[in-house]
C-alpha positions in Angstrom: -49.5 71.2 -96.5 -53.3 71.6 -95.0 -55.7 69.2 -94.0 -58.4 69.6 -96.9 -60.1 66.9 -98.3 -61.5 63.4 -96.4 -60.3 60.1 -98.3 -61.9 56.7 -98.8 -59.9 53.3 -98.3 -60.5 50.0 -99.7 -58.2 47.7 -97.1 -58.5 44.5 -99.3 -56.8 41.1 -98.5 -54.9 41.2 -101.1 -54.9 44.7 -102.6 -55.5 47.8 -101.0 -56.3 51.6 -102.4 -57.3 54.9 -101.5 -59.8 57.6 -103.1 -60.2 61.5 -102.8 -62.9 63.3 -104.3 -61.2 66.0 -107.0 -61.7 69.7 -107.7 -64.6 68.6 -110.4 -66.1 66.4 -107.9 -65.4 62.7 -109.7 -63.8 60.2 -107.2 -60.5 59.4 -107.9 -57.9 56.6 -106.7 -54.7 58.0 -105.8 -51.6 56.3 -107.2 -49.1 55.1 -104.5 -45.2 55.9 -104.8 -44.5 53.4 -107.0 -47.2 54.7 -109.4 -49.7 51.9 -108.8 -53.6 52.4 -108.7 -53.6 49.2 -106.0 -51.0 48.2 -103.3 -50.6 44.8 -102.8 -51.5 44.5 -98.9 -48.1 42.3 -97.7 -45.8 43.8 -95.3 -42.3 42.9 -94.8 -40.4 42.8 -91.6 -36.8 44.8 -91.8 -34.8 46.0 -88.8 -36.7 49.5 -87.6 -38.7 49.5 -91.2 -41.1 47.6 -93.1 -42.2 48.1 -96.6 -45.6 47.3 -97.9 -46.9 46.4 -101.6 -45.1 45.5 -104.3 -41.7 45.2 -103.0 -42.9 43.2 -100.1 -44.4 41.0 -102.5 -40.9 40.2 -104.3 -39.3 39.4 -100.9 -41.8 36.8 -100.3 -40.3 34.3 -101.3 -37.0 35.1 -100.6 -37.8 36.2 -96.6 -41.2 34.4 -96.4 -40.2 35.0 -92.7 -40.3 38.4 -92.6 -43.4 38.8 -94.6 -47.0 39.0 -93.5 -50.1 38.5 -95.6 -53.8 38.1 -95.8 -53.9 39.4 -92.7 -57.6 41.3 -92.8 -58.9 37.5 -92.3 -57.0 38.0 -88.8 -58.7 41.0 -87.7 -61.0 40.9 -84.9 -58.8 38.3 -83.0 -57.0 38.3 -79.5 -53.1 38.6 -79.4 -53.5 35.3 -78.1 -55.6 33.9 -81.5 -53.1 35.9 -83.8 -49.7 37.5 -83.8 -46.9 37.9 -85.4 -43.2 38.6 -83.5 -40.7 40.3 -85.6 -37.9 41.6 -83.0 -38.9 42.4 -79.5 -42.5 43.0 -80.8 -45.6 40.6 -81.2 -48.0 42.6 -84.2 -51.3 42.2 -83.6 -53.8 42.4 -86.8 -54.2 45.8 -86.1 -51.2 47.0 -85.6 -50.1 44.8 -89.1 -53.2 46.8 -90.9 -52.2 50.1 -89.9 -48.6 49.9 -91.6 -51.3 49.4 -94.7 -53.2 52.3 -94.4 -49.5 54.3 -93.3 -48.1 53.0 -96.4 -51.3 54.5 -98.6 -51.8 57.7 -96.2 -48.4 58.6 -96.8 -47.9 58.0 -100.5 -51.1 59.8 -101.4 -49.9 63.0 -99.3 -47.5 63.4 -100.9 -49.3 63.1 -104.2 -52.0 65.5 -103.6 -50.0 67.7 -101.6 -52.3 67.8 -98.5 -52.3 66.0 -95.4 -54.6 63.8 -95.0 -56.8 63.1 -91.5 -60.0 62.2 -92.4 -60.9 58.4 -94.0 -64.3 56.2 -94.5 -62.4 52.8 -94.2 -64.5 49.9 -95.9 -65.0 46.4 -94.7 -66.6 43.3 -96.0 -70.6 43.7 -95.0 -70.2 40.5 -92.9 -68.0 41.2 -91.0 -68.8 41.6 -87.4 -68.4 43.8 -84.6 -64.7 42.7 -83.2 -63.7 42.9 -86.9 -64.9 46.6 -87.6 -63.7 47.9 -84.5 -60.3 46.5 -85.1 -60.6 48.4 -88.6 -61.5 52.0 -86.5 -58.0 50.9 -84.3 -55.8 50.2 -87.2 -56.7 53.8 -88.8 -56.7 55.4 -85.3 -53.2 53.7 -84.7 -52.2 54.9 -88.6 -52.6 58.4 -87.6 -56.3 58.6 -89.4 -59.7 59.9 -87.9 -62.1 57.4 -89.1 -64.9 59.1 -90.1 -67.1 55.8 -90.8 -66.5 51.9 -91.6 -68.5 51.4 -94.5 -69.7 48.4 -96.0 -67.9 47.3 -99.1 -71.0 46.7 -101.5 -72.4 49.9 -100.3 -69.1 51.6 -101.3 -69.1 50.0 -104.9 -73.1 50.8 -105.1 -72.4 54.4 -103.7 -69.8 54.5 -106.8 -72.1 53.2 -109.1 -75.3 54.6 -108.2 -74.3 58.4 -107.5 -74.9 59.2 -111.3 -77.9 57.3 -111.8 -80.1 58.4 -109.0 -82.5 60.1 -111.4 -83.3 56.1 -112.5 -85.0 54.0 -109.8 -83.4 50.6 -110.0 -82.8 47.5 -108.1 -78.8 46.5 -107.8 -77.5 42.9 -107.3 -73.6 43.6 -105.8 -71.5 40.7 -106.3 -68.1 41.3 -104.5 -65.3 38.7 -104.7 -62.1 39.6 -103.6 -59.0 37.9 -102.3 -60.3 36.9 -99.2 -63.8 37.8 -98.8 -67.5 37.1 -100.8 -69.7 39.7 -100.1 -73.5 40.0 -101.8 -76.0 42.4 -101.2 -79.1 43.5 -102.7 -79.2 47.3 -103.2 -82.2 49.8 -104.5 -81.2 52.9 -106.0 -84.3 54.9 -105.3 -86.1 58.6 -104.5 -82.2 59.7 -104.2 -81.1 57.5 -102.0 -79.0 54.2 -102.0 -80.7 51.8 -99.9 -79.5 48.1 -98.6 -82.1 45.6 -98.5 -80.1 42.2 -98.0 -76.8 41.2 -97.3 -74.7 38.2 -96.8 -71.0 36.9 -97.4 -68.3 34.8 -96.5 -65.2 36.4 -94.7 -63.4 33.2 -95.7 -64.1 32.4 -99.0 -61.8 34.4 -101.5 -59.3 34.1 -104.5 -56.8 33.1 -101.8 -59.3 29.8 -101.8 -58.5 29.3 -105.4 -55.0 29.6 -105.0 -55.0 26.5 -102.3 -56.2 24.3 -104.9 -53.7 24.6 -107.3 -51.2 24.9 -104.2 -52.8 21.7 -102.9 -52.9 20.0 -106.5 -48.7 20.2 -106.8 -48.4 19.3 -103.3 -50.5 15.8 -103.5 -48.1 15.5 -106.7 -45.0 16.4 -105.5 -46.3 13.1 -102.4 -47.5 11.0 -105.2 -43.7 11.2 -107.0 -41.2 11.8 -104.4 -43.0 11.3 -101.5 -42.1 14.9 -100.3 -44.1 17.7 -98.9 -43.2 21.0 -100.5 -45.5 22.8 -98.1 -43.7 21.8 -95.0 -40.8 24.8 -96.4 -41.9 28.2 -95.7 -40.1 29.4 -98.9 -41.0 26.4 -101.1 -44.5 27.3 -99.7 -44.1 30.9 -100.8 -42.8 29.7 -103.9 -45.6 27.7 -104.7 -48.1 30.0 -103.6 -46.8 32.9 -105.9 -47.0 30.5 -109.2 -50.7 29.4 -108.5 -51.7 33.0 -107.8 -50.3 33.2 -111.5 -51.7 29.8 -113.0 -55.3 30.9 -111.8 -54.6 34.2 -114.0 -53.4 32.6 -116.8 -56.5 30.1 -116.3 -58.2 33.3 -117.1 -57.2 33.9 -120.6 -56.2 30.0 -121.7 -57.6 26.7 -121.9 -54.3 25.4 -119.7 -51.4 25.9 -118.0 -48.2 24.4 -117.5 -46.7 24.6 -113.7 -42.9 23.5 -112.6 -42.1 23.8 -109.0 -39.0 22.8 -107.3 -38.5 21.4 -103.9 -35.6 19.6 -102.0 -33.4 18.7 -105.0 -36.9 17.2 -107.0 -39.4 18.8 -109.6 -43.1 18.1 -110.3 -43.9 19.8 -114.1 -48.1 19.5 -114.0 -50.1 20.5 -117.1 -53.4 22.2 -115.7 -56.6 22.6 -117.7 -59.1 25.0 -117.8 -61.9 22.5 -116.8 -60.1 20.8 -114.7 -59.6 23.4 -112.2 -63.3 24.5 -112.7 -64.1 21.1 -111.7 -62.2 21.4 -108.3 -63.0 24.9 -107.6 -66.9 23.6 -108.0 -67.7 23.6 -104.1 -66.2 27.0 -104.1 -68.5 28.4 -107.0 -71.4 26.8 -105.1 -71.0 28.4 -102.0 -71.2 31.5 -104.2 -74.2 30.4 -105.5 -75.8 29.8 -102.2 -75.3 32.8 -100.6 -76.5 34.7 -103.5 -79.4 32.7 -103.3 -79.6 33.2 -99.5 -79.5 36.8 -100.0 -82.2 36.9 -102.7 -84.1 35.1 -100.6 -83.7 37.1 -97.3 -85.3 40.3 -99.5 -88.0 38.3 -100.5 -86.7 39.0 -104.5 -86.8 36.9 -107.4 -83.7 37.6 -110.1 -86.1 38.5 -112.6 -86.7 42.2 -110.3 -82.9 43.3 -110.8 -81.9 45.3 -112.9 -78.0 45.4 -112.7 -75.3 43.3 -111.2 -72.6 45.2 -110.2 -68.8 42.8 -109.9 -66.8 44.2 -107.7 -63.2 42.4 -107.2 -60.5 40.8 -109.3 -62.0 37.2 -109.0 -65.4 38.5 -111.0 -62.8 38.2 -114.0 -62.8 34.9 -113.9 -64.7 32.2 -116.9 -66.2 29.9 -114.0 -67.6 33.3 -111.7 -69.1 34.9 -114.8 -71.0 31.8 -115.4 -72.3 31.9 -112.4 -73.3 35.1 -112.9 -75.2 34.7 -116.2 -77.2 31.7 -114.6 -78.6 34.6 -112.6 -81.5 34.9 -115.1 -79.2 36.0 -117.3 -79.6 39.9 -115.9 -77.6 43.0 -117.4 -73.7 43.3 -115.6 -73.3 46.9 -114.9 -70.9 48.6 -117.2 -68.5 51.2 -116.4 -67.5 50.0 -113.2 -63.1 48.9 -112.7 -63.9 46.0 -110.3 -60.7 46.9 -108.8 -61.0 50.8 -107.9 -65.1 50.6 -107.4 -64.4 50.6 -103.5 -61.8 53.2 -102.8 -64.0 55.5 -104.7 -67.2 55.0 -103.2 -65.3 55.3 -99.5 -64.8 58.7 -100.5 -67.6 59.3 -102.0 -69.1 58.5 -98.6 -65.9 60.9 -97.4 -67.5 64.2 -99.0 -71.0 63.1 -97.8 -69.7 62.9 -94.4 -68.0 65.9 -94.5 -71.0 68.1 -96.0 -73.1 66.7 -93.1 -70.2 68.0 -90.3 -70.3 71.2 -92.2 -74.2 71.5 -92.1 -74.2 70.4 -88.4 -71.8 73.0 -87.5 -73.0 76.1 -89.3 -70.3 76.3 -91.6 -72.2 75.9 -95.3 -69.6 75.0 -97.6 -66.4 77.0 -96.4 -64.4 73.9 -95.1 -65.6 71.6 -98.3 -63.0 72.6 -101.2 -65.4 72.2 -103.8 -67.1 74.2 -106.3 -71.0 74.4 -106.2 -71.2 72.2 -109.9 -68.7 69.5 -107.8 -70.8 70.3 -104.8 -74.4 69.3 -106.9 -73.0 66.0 -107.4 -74.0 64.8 -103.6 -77.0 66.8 -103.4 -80.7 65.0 -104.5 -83.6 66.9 -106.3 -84.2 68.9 -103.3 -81.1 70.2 -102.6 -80.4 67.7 -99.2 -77.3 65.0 -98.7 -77.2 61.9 -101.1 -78.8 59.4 -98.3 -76.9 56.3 -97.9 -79.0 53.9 -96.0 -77.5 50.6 -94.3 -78.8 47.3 -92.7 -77.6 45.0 -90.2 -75.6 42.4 -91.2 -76.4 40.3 -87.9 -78.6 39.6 -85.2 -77.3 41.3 -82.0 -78.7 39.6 -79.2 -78.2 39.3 -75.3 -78.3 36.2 -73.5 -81.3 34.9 -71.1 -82.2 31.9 -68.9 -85.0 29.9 -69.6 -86.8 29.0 -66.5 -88.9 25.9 -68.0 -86.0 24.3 -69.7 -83.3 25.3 -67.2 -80.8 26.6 -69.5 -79.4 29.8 -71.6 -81.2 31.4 -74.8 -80.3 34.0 -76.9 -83.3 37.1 -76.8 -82.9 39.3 -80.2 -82.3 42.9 -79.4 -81.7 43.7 -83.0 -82.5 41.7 -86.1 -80.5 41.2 -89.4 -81.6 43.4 -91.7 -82.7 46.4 -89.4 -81.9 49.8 -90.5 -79.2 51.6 -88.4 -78.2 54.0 -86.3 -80.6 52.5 -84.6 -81.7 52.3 -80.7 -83.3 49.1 -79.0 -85.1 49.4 -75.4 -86.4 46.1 -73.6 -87.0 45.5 -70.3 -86.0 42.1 -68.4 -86.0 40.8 -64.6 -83.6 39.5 -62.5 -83.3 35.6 -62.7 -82.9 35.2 -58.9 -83.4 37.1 -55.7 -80.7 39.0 -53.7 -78.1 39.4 -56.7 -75.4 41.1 -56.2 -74.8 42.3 -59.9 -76.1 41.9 -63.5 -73.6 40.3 -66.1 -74.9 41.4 -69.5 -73.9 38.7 -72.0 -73.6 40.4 -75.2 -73.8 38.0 -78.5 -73.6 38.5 -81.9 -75.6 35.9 -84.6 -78.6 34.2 -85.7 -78.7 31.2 -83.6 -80.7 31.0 -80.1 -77.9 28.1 -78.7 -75.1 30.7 -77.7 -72.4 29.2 -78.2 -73.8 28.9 -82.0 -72.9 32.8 -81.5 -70.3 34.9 -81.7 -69.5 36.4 -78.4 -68.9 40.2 -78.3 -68.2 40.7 -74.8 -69.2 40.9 -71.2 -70.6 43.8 -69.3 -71.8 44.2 -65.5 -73.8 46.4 -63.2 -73.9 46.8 -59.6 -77.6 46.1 -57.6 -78.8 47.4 -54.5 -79.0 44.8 -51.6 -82.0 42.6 -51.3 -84.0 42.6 -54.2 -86.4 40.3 -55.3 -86.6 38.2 -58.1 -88.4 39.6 -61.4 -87.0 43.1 -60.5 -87.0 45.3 -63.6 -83.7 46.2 -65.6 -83.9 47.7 -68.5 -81.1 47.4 -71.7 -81.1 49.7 -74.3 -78.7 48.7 -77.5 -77.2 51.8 -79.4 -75.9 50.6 -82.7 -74.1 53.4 -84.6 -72.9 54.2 -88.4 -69.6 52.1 -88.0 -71.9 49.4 -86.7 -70.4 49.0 -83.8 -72.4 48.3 -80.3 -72.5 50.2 -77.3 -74.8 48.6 -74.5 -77.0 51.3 -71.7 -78.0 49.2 -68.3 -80.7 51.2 -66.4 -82.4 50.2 -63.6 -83.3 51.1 -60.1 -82.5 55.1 -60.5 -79.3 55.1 -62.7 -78.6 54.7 -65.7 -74.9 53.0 -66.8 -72.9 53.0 -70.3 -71.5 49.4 -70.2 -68.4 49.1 -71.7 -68.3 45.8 -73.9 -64.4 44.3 -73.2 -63.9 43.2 -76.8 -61.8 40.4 -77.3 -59.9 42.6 -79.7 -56.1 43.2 -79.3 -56.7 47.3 -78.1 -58.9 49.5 -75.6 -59.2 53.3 -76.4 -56.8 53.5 -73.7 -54.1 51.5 -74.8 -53.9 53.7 -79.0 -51.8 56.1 -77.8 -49.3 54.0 -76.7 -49.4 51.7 -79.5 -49.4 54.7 -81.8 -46.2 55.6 -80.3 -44.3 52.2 -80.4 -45.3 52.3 -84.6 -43.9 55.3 -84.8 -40.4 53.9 -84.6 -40.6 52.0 -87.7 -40.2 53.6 -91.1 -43.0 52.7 -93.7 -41.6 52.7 -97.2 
C-alpha cells in the first residue's frame, strides 16, 4: 500500500467517521470493518486490546467497567482532572481518543487499500485551545500527521458550499451532536467560504437529553422503592442505553413505554411526547440563546439568511425543528446527511490542504491523485484554492496589573471574531523596578476578571539586572490554522519563543513515548 490520499475525521461524542476525497473528486465516508458509515466513539477495556464502536457499545452494559464514553467532553484536561486506569495504565483523554481515530485509520486502510497519514481532524468551533491541542496529540499519538483542526460548522459548510459557490449566500449552521451545540454564521461568497460568527456549548448535547429520561426513572424508581438505580454502574448503563432509545422513539411517536429493572424491583413509566418536550425546555432554550447570541455578534437579522444547514443526529428531533422554523421560518438546506456532513468537509479541507503543499513545493499536481475535472472541483473562477476563511472563537488575552485599582486585568491581544492565522504585536512595561523575570500570564475568554478566564498557561523570560520600571517588553501572539497559540517575548536585544505549559496531559516530548506504550494494545 502507498500513502496517497489525505482524510478528513469527524471525532464526535458519540459517533465518529472518516472521509477521503474519490477518483471523481466527491467526498466520501469510508465504511469501517463492520460496514458502518459512523462508529459509535466507546472504547472497551480487554487484557492487551480494546475494541471501539459497535461492539463496545454491546458490552456496555454488561462491563460498564471496562467501557469508556463521551470522552471528547474530557479533552483538554490534566491527568489529574480525568483518567481512566484499566491495568497498570491511567488513559488520559488523549490517549482514549486516539484508539478512536486507530480504530477508523485502520478500518478505512484497509478499505481503500492505501495507508493513510495525512487527516484534517474536526472539533466543535468552541472549543478552546487546551481542547484542540489535545485533538493534534490524539492523532499524533494514532499514528496521523494532522494536517489542520478544523472547525465543525466550517466542515459541514465546506460540504455544503463547495457546489454552490457560483451563488453568493448567507448560511446559518446549526450543529447538534451528542455532546456539543455549535452555531455559526457562514457567507458563501466571491469563492470563498467565510465565518462571520460563532458560538456553542461544549456541554450541551443529545447526551443532555438522555439524562432527563435517565433522571425521570431514577426519581421514580426513589418515589416507589425508595432505591437509586443510578448508584449501579451496570443498572446505570442499563438505564442509560434505553433512554438513548426512548428519545429516538420520541422521534417518530407520540409516547413511549419504558421498564427498567433494579435490585430485585421494576419501575414501568409511560412517557409522552410533550411531556419530555416540556422538560427538555431549558435545554431548547439555551439553543435558542446562543443562536440568538450568534446572530447578534454578526450584527444579522434572520430575515438576511438564506439557508440553515442541520448538522447532527439531534436536528432530527420534533422539539429542535421547531426551534428551527421559529427562525423566521428560513429554507433548511437540502441534500445534506446530518450525520456524514462533517467527515466529508474534513477532507474536503484534506485535498485543499494538500493542493496548497503541492503548490508551495513546486510539485503542480503530481502527488494529488486526481484527475484535472476532480481537480476543478477545489479551484474558484480564477483557477486559485477554494479559500476557507475562519474566525476566532475566543478572546485571547494576557494578564496586566492595574496600578489605580491595585489589582489584575485581562488586556485583549486578540478578539473573538478576528480572522486567523493571524499575528498580534503590543508593547507593555515592567510593573516594578529591578525584576528579575517576566511571567507572561496567558488567558483565554471574554471576561477582564481572570479568573472569569480560562487559563492557557504560563510563560517566563529572563531580564537584565537593574532595570527600571516602565521598561519596554514587547509580546507578539501567533495564532495559527489549528488555532492554537504560540506566544514571542522580545525585549532588551532578544527575542524568545515562549513555550505555553498547557495544562494538557502531553508535551511534544513526551508522543513518542506514549505512541509506543499504545502500541501494545490491539485495536479491533
Amino acid at each position: 500500500m502507498s500513502s496517497k490520499r489525505p482524510v478528513g475525521i469527524d471525532l464526535g461524542t458519540t459517533f465518529s467517521a472518516i472521509a477521503h476525497i474519490d477518483h471523481f473528486g466527491e467526498p466520501q465516508v469510508i465504511p469501517n470493518a463492520e460496514g458502518e458509515m459512523v462508529t459509535p466513539s466507546v472504547i472497551f477495556f480487554e487484557e492487551g486490546r480494546v475494541a471501539v464502536g459497535t461492539y463496545a457499545l454491546q458490552h456496555a452494559i454488561a462491563e460498564p467497567e471496562r467501557v469508556v464514553e463521551f470522552v471528547k467532553r474530557e479533552m483538554g484536561k490534566s491527568p489529574a482532572d480525568f483518567s481512566r486506569k484499566f491495568g497498570e495504565h491511567a488513559y488520559t483523554a488523549e490517549e482514549v481518543s486516539s484508539l478512536i481515530l486507530r480504530k477508523l485509520k485502520q478500518d478505512a486502510e484497509k478499505r481503500i487499500g492505501e495507508v493513510i497519514e495525512d487527516a484534517v481532524i474536526t472539533v466543535p468551533a468552541y472549543f478552546n485551545d487546551p481542547e484542540r491541542t489535545a485533538t493534534i496529540h490524539a492523532g499524533e499519538l494514532a499514528g496521523l500527521n494532522v494536517l489542520q483542526v478544523l472547525n465543525e460548522p466550517t466542515a459541514a459548510a465546506l460540504a455544503y458550499g463547495i457546489t454552490r459557490l457560483s451563488t453568493d449566500q448567507t448560511v446559518f449552521v446549526f450543529d447538534l451532536g451528542g455532546g456539543t451545540l455549535d452555531v455559526t454564521l457562514m457567507k458563501v461568497e466571491g469563492d470563498a467560504i467565510r465565518m462571520v460568527a460563532t458560538n456553542g456549548d461544549h456541554r450541551l448535547g443529545g447526551k443532555d437529553w438522555d439524562d432527563l429520561i435517565v433522571n425521570l426513572i431514577a426519581e421514580e424508581f426513589d418515589r416507589e422503592h425508595s432505591k437509586n438505580p443510578l448508584l449501579d454502574l451496570r443498572s446505570y448503563q442499563e438505564l442509560q442505553t434505553r433512554a438513548v432509545a426512548a428519545k429516538i422513539q420520541l422521534s417518530r411517536r407520540r409516547e413511549v413505554m419504558l421498564v427498567h429493572s433494579f435490585d430485585g424491583a421494576s419501575v414501568r413509566r409511560e412517557i409522552k411526547r410533550e411531556e419530555f418536550e416540556t422538560m427538555a425546555s431549558p435545554l431548547v432554550e439555551r439553543c435558542r440563546s446562543l443562536c440568538e447570541m450568534t446572530l447578534s455578534d454578526a450584527g444579522a437579522q434572520w430575515k438576511e439568511v438564506d439557508s440553515l444547514l442541520l448538522v447532527g443526529g439531534m436536528t432530527r428531533m420534533p422539539m429542535v425543528r421547531e426551534l428551527i422554523r421559529t427562525f423566521g421560518d428560513r429554507p433548511i438546506a437540502e441534500g445534506v446527511n446530518a450525520d456524514e456532513a462533517v467527515a466529508r468537509g474534513a477532507a474536503i479541507q484534506a485535498m485543499l490542504c494538500r493542493f496548497e503543499k503541492d503548490r508551495q513545493t513546486g510539485g503542480g499536481g503530481a502527488r494529488t491523485p486526481l484527475g484535472e475535472a476532480a481537480r476543478a472541483r477545489f479551484t474558484n473562477r480564477e483557477g486559485g484554492l477554494i479559500e476557507v476563511r475562519n474566525i476566532t472563537s475566543h478572546t485571547l488575552g494576557v494578564v496586566l496589573w492595574d496600578e489605580q485599582r491595585l489589582e489584575p486585568y485581562v488586556f485583549p491581544m486578540i478578539r473573538k471574531m478576528t480572522p486567523f492565522p493571524i499575528e498580534v504585536e503590543n508593547a507593555f512595561g515592567t510593573a516594578a523596578p529591578n525584576l528579575e523575570k517576566v511571567v507572561v500570564h496567558v488567558v483565554e475568554g471574554e471576561s477582564t476578571v481572570p479568573d472569569e478566564c480560562t487559563v492557557l498557561g504560563t510563560c517566563e523570560i529572563e531580564l537584565p539586572p537593574f532595570l527600571p520600571k516602565g521598561s519596554p517588553v514587547s509580546l507578539l501572539y501567533r495564532y495559527n490554522a489549528n488555532q492554537v497559540l504560540e506566544v514571542v517575548v522580545r525585549g532588551f536585544g532578544k527575542e524568545t519563543v515562549a513555550t505555553i505549559r498547557r495544562g494538557t496531559a502531553f508535551k511534544e516530548s513526551d508522543i513518542a513515548a506514549a505512541k509506543a506504550d499504545l502500541a501494545q494494545l490491539k485495536v479491533d
